[in-house]
N, C-alpha and C positions, 0 to 999 in steps of 0.2 A: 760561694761559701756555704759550706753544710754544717747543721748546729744541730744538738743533743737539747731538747726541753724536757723540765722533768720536772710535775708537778705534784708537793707531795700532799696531800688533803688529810683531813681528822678520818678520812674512811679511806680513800683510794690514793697510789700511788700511778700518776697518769707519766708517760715517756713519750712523747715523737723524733723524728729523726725527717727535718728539715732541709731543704733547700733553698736557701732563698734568693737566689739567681731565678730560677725556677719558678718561684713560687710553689711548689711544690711539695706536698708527705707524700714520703719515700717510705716510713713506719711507724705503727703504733702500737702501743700497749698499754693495758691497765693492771694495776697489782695491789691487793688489800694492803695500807699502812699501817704498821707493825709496829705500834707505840711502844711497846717492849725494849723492840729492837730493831728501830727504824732502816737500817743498812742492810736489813734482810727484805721490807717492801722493795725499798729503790733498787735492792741487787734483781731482783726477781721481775718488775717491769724494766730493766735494763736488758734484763739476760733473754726476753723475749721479742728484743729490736731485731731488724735484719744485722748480721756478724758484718757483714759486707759494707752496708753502706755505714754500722759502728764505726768503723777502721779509718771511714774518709771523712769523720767531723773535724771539724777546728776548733769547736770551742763547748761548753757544754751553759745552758742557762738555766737557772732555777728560780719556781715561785712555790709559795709554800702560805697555806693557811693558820700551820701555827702558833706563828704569831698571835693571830686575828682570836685564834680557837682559847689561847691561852686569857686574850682580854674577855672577850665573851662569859667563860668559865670559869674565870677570877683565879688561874695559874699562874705559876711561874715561880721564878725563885725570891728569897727573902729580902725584901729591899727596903730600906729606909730611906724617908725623906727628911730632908734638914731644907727648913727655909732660912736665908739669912734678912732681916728688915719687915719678914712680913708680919701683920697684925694676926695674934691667934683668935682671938674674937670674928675676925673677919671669917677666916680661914672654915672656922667651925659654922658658922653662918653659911656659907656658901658651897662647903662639902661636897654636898652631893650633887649637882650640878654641874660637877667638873669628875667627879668618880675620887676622888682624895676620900683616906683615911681619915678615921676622926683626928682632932688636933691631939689627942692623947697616946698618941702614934707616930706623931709629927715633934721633929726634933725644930725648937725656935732658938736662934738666936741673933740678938738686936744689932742693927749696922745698916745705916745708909750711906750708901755714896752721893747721896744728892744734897747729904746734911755733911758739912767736914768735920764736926765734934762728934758725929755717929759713929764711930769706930767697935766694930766688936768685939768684946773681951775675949781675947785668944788663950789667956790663961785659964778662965774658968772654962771654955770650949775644951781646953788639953784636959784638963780635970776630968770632964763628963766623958771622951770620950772611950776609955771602959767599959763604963755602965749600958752610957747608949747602945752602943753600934757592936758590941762586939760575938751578938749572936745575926749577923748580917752577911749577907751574899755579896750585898755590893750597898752604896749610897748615893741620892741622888742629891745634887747639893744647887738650888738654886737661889738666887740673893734680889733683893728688890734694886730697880734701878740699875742695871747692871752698865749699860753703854757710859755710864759716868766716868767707870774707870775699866772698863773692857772685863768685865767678870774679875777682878781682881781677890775679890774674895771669897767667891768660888776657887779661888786656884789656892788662896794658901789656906781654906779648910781643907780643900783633897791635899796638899802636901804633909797635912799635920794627921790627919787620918791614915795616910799611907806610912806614914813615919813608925803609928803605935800598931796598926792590924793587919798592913799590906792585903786591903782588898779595893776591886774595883770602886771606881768614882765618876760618876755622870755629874760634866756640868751644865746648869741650863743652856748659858748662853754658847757653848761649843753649839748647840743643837739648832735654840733657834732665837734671834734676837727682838721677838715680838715682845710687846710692852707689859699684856697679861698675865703675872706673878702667877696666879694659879693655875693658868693654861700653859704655860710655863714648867707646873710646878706636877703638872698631871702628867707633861709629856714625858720632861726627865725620871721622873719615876714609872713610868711605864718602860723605859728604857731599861733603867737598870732592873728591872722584873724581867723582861726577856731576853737579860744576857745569856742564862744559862741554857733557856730553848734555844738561840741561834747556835749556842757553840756547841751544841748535842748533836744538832741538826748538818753543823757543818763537818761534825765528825763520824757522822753514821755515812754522810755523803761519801768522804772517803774513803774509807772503809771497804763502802763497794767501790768504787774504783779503783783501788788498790785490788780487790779481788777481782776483779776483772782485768786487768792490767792495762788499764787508762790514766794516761797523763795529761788528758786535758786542760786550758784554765778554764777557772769557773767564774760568770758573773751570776747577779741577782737582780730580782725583778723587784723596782721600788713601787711604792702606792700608786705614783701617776704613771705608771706603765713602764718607764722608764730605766734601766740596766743602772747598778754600778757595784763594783769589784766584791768580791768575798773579804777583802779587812776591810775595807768599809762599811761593809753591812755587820762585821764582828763588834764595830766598838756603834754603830745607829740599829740596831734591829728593830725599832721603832718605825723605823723609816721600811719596814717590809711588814709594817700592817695594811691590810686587804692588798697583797700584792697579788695574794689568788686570785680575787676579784678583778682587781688591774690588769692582770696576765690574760683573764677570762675574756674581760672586753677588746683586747686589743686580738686576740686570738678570732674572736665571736665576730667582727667587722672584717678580718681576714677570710672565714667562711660563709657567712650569710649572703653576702651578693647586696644587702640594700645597704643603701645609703644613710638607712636613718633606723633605730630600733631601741627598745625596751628588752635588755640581757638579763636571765634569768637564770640565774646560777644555781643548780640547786646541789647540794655537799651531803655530809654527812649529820655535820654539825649545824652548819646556815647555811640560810638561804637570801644568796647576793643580787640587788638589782641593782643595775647600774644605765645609763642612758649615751646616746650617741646621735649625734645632727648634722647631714652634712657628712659622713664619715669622720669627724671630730668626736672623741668625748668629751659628755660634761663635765667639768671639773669642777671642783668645791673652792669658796672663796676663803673662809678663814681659819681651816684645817677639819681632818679628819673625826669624828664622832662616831664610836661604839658603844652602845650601853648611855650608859651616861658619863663614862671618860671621854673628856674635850680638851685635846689636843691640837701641838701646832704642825703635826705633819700635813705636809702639802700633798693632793692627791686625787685621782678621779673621784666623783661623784659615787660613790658604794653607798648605799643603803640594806644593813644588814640586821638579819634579826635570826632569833634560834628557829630554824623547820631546817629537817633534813630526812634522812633517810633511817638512821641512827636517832631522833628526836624518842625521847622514853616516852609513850603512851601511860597518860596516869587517869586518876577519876576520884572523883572526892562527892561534897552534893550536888554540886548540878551536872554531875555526869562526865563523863570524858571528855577527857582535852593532853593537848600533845606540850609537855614538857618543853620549857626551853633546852634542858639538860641534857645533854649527850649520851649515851648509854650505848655498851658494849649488846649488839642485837644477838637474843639468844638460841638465833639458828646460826651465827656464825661462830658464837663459844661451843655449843655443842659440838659442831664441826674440829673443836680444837681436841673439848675434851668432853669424851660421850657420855661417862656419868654426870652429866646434866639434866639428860633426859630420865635417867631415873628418878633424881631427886624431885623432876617435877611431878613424874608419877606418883610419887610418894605426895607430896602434896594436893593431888586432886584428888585421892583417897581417903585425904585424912583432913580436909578443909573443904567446903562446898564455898563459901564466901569471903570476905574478910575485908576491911575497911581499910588496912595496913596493906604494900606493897608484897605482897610473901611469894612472887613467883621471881622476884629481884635478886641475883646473885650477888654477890663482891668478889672482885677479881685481883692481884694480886699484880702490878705493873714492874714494881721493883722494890728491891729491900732499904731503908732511908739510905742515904750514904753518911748522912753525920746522925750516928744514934741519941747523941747526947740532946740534940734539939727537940727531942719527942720524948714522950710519957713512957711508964713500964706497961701501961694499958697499950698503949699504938702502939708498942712493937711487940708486945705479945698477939698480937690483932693481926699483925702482918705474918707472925711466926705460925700463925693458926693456917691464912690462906695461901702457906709456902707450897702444899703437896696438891692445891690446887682449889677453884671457886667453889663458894658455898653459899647457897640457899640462907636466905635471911634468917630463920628459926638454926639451920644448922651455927651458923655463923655466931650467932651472941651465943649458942648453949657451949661454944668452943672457947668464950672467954669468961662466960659464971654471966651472963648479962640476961636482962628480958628484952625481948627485941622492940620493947618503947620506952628502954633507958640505953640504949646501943645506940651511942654517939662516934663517930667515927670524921666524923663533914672536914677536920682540916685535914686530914691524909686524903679525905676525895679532893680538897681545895689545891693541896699541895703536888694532886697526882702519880703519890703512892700508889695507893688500891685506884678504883674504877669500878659500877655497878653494871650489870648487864641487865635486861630487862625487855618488855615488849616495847617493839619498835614498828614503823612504818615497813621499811626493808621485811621484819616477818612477815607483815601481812601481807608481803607482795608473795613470797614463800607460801603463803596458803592459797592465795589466787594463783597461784601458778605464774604469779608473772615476773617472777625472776626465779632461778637453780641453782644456786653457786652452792647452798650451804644445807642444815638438815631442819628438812621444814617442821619434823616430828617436837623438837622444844617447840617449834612458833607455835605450833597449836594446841599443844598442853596447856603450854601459857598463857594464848588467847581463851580458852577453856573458862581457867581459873580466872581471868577480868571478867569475860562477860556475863558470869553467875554471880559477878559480887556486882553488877549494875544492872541484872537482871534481865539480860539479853541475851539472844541465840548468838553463839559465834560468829554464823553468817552475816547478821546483821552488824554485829564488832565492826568485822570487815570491812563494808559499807560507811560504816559510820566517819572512820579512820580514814579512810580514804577522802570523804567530805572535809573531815576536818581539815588534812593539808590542802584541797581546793579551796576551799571557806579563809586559811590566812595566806593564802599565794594572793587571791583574791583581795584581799581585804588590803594588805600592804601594798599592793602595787595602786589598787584607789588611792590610801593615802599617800604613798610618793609620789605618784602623779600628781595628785591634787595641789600638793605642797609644792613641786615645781610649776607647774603650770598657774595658780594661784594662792601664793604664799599668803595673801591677805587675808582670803578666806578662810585658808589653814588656819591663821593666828587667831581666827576669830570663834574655834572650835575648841575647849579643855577636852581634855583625854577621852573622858569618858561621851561628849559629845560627838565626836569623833567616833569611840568604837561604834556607837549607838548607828550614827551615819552609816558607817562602811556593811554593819550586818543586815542591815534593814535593803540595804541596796543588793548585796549576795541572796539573801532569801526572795526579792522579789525577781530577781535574774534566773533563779533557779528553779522558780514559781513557771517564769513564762507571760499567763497570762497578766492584764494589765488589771488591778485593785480598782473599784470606785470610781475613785477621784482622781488617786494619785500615784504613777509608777516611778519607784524610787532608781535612777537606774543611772551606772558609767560606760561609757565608751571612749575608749583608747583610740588614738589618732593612728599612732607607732604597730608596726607588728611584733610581737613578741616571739625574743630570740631564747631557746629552750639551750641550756648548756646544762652538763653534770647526767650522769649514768640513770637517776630516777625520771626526768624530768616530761618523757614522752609519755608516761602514764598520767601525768597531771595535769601541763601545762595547753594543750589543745582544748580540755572541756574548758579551761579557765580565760585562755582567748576568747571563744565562742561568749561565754556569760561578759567579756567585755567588748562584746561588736569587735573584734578585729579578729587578722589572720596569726598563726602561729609559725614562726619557722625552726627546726630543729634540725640543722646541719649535718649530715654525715659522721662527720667527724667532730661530734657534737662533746661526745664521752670525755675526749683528751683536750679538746681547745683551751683549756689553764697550760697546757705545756708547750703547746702552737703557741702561743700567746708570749711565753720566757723567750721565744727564741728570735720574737720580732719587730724586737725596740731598741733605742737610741741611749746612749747619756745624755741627760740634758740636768741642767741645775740652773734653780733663781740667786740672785741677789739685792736687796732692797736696801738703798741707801736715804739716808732722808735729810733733807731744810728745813729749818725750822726759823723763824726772822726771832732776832732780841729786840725787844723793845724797850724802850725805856720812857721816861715822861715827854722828849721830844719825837717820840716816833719809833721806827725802827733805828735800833744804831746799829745792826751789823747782821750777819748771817750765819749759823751755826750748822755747820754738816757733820753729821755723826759718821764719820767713815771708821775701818777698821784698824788705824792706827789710833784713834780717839777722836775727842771733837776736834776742827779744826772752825777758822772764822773768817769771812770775806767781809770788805766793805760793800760789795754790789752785789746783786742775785745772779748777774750773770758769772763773776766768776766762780759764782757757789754753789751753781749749776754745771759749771763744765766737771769741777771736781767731782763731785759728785756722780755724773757720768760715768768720768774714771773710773770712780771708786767702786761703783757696781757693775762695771762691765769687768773689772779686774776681779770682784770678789767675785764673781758668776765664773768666770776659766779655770780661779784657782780650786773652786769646789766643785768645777764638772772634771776637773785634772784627780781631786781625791776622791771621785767615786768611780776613775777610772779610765776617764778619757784619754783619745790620742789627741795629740797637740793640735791637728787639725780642725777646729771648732768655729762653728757659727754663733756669731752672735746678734743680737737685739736689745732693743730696749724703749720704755715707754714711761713717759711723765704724767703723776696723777698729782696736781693738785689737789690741795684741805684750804677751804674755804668756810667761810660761816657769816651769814649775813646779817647784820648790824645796820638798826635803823634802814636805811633805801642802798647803802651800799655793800661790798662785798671786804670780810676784814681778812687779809692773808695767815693763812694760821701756818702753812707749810706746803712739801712739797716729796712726792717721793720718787726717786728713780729705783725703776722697777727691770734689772736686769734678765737676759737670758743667754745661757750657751750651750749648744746642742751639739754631738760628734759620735763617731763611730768608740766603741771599747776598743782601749788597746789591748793587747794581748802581747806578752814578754816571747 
């Protein structure tokens, strides 16, 4: 069987063309990702596959970081959350810890299922919703307690919602049936934010295939590595965050040759580590975490943070340092459009230094599509950078502003415009060590930073370069540290930590040994180098950690190796739980997916149970795709909790698995 991988990134769009009979690339390509107009990257690394072996795939598979890029950057489209039972007190207390809006953002209304007089007034809900929801993309609607009555009231707020606005409706518990209301309440709202990037993404996909004239079907690469169907991934795109990274490692163990490694993904946007033992990945136990949204997607271990290629070089007082923030690199806009490079001229004419960002473009991505949800300032703003980017000073004198009352931050938030600015990628463009674009902006506008921090450009360079060694470095101490000794980890605050990780880079960097005391890490693992930057960096940053570095061949495209070389597999978790009453236990309660059910004995409340998740585990590896031919597993974990000298049964969970080939129609 020969498969199309196509991996699209915040920078590159990567394509191979597989064999996996074989084991096998048969071809590759890379193509810049064309935010604009994404069906022209993917058409462009497609169009330079071999024609030949195009013609003999069967299936085409895709992973895509925008998801991931979107959570990071705080993208996507307009989504409101409605919680039903939860406390707003709570909610607001605990916020940020989960990535939730303030509760003043947050739609509450009262109703438990675990109370039977809890009932939520459906009348005043019909009332509000108007007001609430009806400048919304979609809603994400989770309820406390929901296995009470199977999300029942999730299901008749989204009928009453679709009733008055006909727009999408994410419910918690379709998603995921864990206990944590806000974890809960972060995932389904992170879902309904990325419907409209999936269904862009699926649509640009087309698009080129249609212009190519490929009929292929398509699956999707989930978090844990794992395939299922494009309308699957249309109503969970949640469930294809860090599937880049997912794609990456399973790509990255298909090329590397060792058994055990430290993947080091490095993009546009982030920079992905993820871990492997045994040619196993590690997987994460109680979901996914980016940023500070804490989620219940299930998934490998990705530890991700903003460094890439594309990271915006900024500098404030203590000097330079590399932006989490994404930025359009300004040898590659000039490349688009060459009056850029005058404008900058014009700037280091007329500015020797400046405190303010003023070598920073904004660039123009698209025109809103609902005008009525923005200001007459934002779309006069957008109508200014129609005929193309403008230079920060040009840019506010185009809408009556001073460029330190030129507020613009929800159209970047919402992915309107887009600024472009000094980047890593430039200064690879000044060292010669990358050509793709025109190096003439990267060094005007390296120029204009390093006279406002009062340095030689040369040393800019140099500097820039340390920096992303100094956090490849620094992040991978702390991931390791944290996996290898989470105790220690916990016993470090933040700023203990950073203090740790630099003091250890600078005496790495140093060499010789201090005094007393040389602060120092070394890695067990070799470090597996993936992503187009990664061989200019990640070798010195082996070395400074005592191990070897390896960087694959086919190192550039391994996110798209990676789409074409996984399974469906999906869990199911069924659970016991004992009633007790003043003589003891009196009976046994299984939360299966028809509702509770109730056994006199453990044993029969254990076989059901069984059932129950080995049947819930085929019918959800069957909806993201599977052929009916499936493996399955399964494993019992005990909840215990010890009382005086003996042990008190608190419950019991069956923890399903099934594994199987994509069917393809």
């Amino acid at each position: 069987m020969i498969g199309i991988g196509i991996d699209t990134g915040g920078t590159y769009t990567d394509a191979v063309i597989y064999d996996l009979n074989e084991k096998k690339i048969l071809s590759s390509a890379k193509s810049l990702t064309t935010k604009s107009k994404l069906e022209t990257g993917i058409l462009n690394a497609l169009s330079q596959l071999s024609t030949a072996h195009v013609q003999r795939a069967d299936f085409i598979a895709l992973s895509t970081t925008l998801a991931t890029n979107a959570c990071v950057e705080s993208k996507g489209g307009r989504a409101k959350l409605m919680f039903i039972g939860a406390d707003p007190n709570t909610v607001e207390s605990q916020k940020d810890s989960y990535g939730l809006p303030s509760s003043d953002d947050i739609y509450f209304l009262e109703g438990d299922a675990a109370i039977p007089h809890k009932v939520p007034d459906w009348e005043r809900f019909k009332a509000d919703i108007s007001e609430h929801f009806q400048d919304c993309d979609s809603v994400a609607i989770v309820q406390i307690h929901p296995r009470e009555n199977n999300g029942a009231y999730e299901k008749k707020a989204r009928d009453y919602l679709k009733e008055q606005l006909s727009i999408p409706c994410i419910l918690g518990y379709d998603l995921f049936h864990d206990l944590n209301v806000l974890r809960r309440g972060a995932s389904a709202l992170l879902n309904a934010r990325l419907l409209p990037v999936m269904e862009e993404f699926f649509a640009s996909v087309h698009t080129a295939l249609n212009k190519m004239g490929l009929t292929l079907p398509l699956v999707v690469v989930r978090s844990d590595g794992s395939l299922m169907s494009q309308e699957f991934a249309c109503e969970r795109p949640v469930e294809t965050l860090l599937c880049g990274p997912a794609a990456s490692i399973m790509g990255s163990m298909e090329l590397s040759g060792s058994p055990n490694g430290v993947v080091v993904d490095m993009g546009g946007t982030t920079s992905d580590i993820s871990l492997y033992k045994d040619h196993v990945p590690v997987t994460v136990q109680d979901g996914i975490q980016i940023g500070n949204w804490k989620t219940f997607v299930k998934g490998l271990y990705v530890d991700t943070f903003g460094l890439g290629g594309d990271s915006a070089v900024h500098y404030g007082s203590n000097g330079l340092y590399l932006d989490t923030r994404r930025v359009i690199p300004l040898c590659s806009l000039a490349s688009q459009y060459p009056e850029v490079v005058s404008q900058l001229e014009e700037l280091n004419i007329s500015e020797k230094k400046h405190s303010m960002f003023l070598h920073e473009f904004f660039v123009l991505i698209h025109m809103p599509s609902r005008r009525q949800n923005y200001t007459e300032f934002e779309l006069s703003f957008c109508n200014a950078l129609a005929n193309g980017p403008l230079i920060l000073k040009r840019a506010a004198q185009a809408v009556g502003k001073e460029i330190y009352t030129l507020d613009v931050s929800r159209l970047e938030q919402e992915g309107v415009i887009m600024r472009s600015g000094l980047t890593p990628t430039d200064i690879m463009h000044i060292r010669k060590d990358f050509h793709k674009f025109n190096a003439d902006a990267s060094f005007l506008a390296a120029s204009f930073v390093a006279r406002s921090v009062n340095i030689t450009p040369e040393e800019l360079c140099t500097r820039i370069y340390t920096l992303v060694k100094k956090k490849l470095y620094c992040n991978l101490g702390r991931i390791l540290m944290k996996n290898q000794h989470p105790e220690l980890f916990k016993a470090l605050d933040e700023k203990g930590a950073e203090m740790l990780f630099d003091k250890c880079f600078e005496d790495a960097v140093k060499g010789e040994a201090p005094d007393f005391l040389k602060m120092e890490l070394s890695a067990s693992y070799p470090l597996v180098g993936i992503g187009a930057p990664i061989h200019l960096f990640l070798p010195d940053v082996a070395k400074l950690l005592g191990t070897t570095c390896i960087v694959p061949k086919y190192a550039p495209v391994a996110n798209a190796l990676g789409a074409v070389v996984g399974n469906v597999a999906a869990s199911w978790i069924t659970e016991i739980k004992p009633v007790y009453d003043a003589a003891g236990i009196s009976c046994y309660q299984v939360f299966s997916q028809d509702g509770p059910l109730f056994f006199e004995t453990p044993e029969e409340a254990e076989e059901a149970a069984i059932s129950d998740a080995l049947s819930g585990a085929k019918k959800e590896a069957r909806k993201r795709g599977a052929a009916s031919d499936l493996t399955t597993s399964y494993e019992k974990k005990d909840k215990t909790v010890l009382v005086g000298e003996s042990q008190l049964f608190l419950g019991m969970q069956i923890c399903a698995r099934a594994v199987g080939r994509i069917f393809f129609m």
